[in-house]
C-alpha positions as CSV (number, residue, x, y, z in Angstrom):
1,X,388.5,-13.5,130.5
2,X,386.6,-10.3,130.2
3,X,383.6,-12.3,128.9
4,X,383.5,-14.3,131.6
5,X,383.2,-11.9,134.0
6,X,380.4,-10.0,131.5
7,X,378.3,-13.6,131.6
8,X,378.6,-13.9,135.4
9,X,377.4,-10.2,135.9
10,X,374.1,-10.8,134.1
11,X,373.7,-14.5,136.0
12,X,374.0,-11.9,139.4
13,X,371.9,-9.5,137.9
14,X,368.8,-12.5,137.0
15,X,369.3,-14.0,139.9
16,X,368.8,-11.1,142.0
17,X,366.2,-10.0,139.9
18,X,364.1,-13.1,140.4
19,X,365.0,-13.3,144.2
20,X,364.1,-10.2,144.9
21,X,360.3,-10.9,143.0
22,X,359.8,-14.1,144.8
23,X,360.3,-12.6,148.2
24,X,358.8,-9.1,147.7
25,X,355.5,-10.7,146.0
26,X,355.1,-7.2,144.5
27,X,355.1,-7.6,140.7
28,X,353.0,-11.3,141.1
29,X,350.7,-8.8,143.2
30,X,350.2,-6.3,140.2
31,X,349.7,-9.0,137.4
32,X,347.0,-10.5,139.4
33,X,345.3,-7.1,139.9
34,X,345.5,-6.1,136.8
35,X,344.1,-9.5,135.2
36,X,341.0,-9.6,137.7
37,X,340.9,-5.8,136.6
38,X,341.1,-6.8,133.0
39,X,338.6,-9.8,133.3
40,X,335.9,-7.6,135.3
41,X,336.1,-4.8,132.1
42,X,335.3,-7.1,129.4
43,X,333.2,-9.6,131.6
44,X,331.1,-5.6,131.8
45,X,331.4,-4.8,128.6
46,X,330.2,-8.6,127.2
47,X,326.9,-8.0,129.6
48,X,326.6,-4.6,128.1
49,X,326.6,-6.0,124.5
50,X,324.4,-8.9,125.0
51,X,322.2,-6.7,126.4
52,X,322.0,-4.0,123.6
53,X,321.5,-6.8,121.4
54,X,318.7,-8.1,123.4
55,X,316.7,-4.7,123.1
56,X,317.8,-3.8,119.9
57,X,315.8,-7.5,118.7
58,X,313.3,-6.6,121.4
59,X,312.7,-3.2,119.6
60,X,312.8,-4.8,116.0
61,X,310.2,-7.2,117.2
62,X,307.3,-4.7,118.2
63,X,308.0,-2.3,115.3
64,X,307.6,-5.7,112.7
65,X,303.8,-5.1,112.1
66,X,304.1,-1.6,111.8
67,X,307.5,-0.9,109.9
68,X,308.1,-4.2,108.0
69,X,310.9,-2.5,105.8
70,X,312.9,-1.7,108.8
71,X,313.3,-5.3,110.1
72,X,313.9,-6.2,107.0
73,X,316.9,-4.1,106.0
74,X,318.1,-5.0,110.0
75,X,317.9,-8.6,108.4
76,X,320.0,-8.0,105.3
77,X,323.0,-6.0,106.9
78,X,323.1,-8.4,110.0
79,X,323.8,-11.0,107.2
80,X,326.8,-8.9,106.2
81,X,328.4,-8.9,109.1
């Protein structure tokens, strides 16, 4: 008997839980936010990489005539990773 009523507490309990979300909107609100939040962050850091990368070659390339030892030990550990 007393487990009953323990199992239909926590069915009142969900039930209000997930009523309350639905109607509110709040917490489907603050996912969204903090996914677009999330996406924009590593949408900024992805640009930021790429474009380090890009000078970082860009650099490498002009200094190839004069420093040909650099580029080439650039070369060898960019193999290791």
């Amino acid at each position: 008997m007393a487990n009953n009523s323990v199992e239909d507490k926590k069915k009142k309990k969900k039930r209000n839980c997930r009523d309350n979300t639905n109607k509110s909107g709040a917490s489907n609100y603050v996912a969204r936010t903090k996914n677009k939040q999330r996406r924009v962050a590593r949408d900024t850091v992805k640009r930021a990489r790429k474009q380090s990368w890009e000078e970082c070659g860009r650099q490498i390339e002009e200094d190839f005539e004069q420093d040909q030892k650099l580029f080439y030990q650039v070369l060898k550990n960019m193999r290791k990773i």
